[in-house]
N, C-alpha and C positions, 0 to 999 in steps of 0.2 A: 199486527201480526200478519207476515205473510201468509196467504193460504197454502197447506200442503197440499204436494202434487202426489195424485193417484199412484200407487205403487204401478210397476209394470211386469208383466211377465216375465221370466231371462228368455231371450230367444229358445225357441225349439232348435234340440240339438239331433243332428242326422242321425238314423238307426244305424248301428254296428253293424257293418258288413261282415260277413260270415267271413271266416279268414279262412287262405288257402292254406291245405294239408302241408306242413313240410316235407320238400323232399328230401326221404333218406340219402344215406349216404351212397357212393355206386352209382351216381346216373338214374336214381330211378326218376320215373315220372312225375312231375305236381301235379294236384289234384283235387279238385273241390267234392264232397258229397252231400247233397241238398234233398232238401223235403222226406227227411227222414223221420223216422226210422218206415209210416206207413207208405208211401209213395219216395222211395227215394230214387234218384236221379244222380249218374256220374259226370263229371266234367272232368276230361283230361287235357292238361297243356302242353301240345307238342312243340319242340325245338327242332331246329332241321337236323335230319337222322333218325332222329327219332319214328317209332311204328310201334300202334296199338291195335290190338287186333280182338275184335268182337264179334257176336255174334252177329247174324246176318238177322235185319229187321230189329234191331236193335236202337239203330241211330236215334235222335234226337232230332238234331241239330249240328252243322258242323261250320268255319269259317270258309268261305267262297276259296280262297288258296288251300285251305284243307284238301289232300288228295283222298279220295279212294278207289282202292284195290281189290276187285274180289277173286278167290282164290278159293278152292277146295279147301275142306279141313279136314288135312295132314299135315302130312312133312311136303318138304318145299324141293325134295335132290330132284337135281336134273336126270334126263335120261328115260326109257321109254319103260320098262320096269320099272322104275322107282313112281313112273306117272299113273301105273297099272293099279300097284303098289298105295300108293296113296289116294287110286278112287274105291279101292275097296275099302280102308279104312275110316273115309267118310262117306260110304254107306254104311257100315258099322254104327259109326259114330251120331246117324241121323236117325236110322230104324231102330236101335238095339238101347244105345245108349242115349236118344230122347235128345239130342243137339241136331243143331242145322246141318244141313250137308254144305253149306260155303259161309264164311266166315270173310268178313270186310276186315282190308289192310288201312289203317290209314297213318299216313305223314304228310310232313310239310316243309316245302322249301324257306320258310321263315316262322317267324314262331304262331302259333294257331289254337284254338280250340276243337274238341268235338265233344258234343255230349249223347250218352247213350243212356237208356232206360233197359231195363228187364221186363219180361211181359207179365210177372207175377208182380202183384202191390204189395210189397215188402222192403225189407233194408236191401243195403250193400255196405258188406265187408270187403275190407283191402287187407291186403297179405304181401309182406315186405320178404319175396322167398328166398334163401342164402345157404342153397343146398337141402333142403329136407323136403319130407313129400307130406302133401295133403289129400285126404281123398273125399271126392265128393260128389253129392248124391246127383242123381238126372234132373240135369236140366239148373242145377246152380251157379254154374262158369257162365259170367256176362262179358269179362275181356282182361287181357293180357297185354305185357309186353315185355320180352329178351326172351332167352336160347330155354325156353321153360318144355319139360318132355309132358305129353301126355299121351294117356293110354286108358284103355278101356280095362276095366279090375272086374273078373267074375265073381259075385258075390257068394255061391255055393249054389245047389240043388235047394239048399230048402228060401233059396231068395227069390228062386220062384215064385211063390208063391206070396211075397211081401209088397204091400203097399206100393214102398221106391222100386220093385221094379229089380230083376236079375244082376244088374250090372252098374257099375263106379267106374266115375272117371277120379284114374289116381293123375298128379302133378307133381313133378320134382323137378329142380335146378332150380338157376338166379333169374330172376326180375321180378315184375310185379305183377299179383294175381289182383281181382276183384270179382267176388262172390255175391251171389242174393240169397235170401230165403223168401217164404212165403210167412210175411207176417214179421214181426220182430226177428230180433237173434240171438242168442246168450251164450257165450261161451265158457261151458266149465270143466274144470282140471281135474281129472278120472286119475285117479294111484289105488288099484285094485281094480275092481268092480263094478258096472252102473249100466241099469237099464233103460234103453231111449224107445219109445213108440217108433216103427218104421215112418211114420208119415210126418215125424216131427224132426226127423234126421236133413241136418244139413251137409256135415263131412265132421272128417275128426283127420287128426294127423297125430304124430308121436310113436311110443312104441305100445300101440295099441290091437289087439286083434277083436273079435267079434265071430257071434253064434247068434242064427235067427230060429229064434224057437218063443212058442205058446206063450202070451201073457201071463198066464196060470191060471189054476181054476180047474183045472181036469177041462175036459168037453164041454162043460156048461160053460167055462170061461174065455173060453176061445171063444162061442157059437154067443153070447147072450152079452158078454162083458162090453162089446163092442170096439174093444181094445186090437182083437186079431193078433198077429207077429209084433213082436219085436228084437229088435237089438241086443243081444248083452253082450258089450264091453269089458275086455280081463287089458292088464297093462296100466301102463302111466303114459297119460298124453289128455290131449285135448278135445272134445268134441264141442259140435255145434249144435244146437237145437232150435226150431222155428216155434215161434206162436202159434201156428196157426198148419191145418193138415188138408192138403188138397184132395185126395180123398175123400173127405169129410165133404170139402165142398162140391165134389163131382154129387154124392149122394145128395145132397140135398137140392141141387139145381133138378136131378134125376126125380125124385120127389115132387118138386113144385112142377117141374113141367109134363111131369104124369097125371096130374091133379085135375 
């Protein structure tokens, strides 16, 4: 009898490369989202023409041919009023509404990468936008790209006094958004009614409105519950909600380093 030969292992086969997002239809961008949902990480791939536009200190990483461009954030019209015009709006937009005051362009004359992070360790959401508006909480817009409007949304007198802060950045028109939160993200479908903690508000979009008033409880529930404001949602549409509440962790860093 011949002796049997030892079985062999099958070759190890390479790990699955994470596939690239497809890109919708319209020119939008390709795009990879990695190290999600706790630390996640954008990779966008430009084509020449193409311009993504992020926040300032955002970057990553980008390819040597990668251009960048920094630029106020506003609007871009020429002329010495419209320049007046759009440094007031990003001051607005740095003081009030909790974003940079300059915002990185970038393109590329051949095809290229840049990758950008958010400063909070959370997800990022992409939003394929084709005329409707989203609005969203301070400080969740990580980058863009096409003719997209945005503006600053006052949130009422009693948002004053809420967690996120007096004021929303609303977004409308075409191209492509990409949002964070702090912490996970979930997105659920409101047809009626629904209450979100302010500090777990991401944005919502649809035809949605909203009232910032007491968690409930009379006095004691406001003051003891630990809940403070929130949200209520009348309408049909969508909102977003985070894991996790930055507030929550401002107080607790305030805590231990009182200690």
């Amino acid at each position: 009898m011949q002796p049997q030969q030892p079985m062999q292992a099958p070759p190890p086969q390479a790990a699955p490369q994470a596939p690239h997002a497809p890109a919708p239809a319209g020119g939008a961008l390709q795009h990879e989202i990695t190290h999600g949902p706790s630390f996640a990480m954008l990779r966008v791939d430009l084509q020449p023409g193409q311009v993504v536009v992020a926040e300032a200190g955002s970057m990553v990483a980008r390819h040597k041919h990668v251009n960048m461009e920094v630029k106020m954030n506003a609007g871009s019209n020429p002329g010495f009023f419209a320049k007046v015009k759009a440094f007031l709006i990003a001051l607005i937009r740095k003081f009030v509404g909790g974003e940079t005051f300059f915002v990185n362009h970038f393109s590329a004359p051949q095809p290229g990468s840049v990758w950008v992070a958010p400063t909070m360790s959370g997800s990022i959401q992409y939003r394929r936008m084709q005329g409707e508006t989203i609005t969203l909480s301070t400080g969740a817009y990580v980058a863009s790209c096409g003719p997209l409007d945005m503006k600053m949304k006052f949130g009422g007198l009693k948002s004053l006094l809420a967690k996120e802060g007096a004021f929303f950045l609303q977004i409308s028109g075409h191209g492509d958004l990409w949002f964070n939160s702090y912490g996970g993200v979930t997105p659920i479908d409101v047809n009626g009614s629904y209450i979100v903690d302010n500090g777990h508000l991401v944005g919502f979009e649809g035809n949605l409105t909203f009232d910032i008033k007491s968690a409930g409880g009379g006095m004691m529930g406001f003051m003891a519950s630990g809940e403070g404001l929130v949200c209520q949602f009348n309408g049909q549409g969508r909102v977003y909600i985070q894991s996790r509440n930055t507030a929550t962790l401002v107080d607790w860093l305030t805590r231990l380093l009182g200690s």
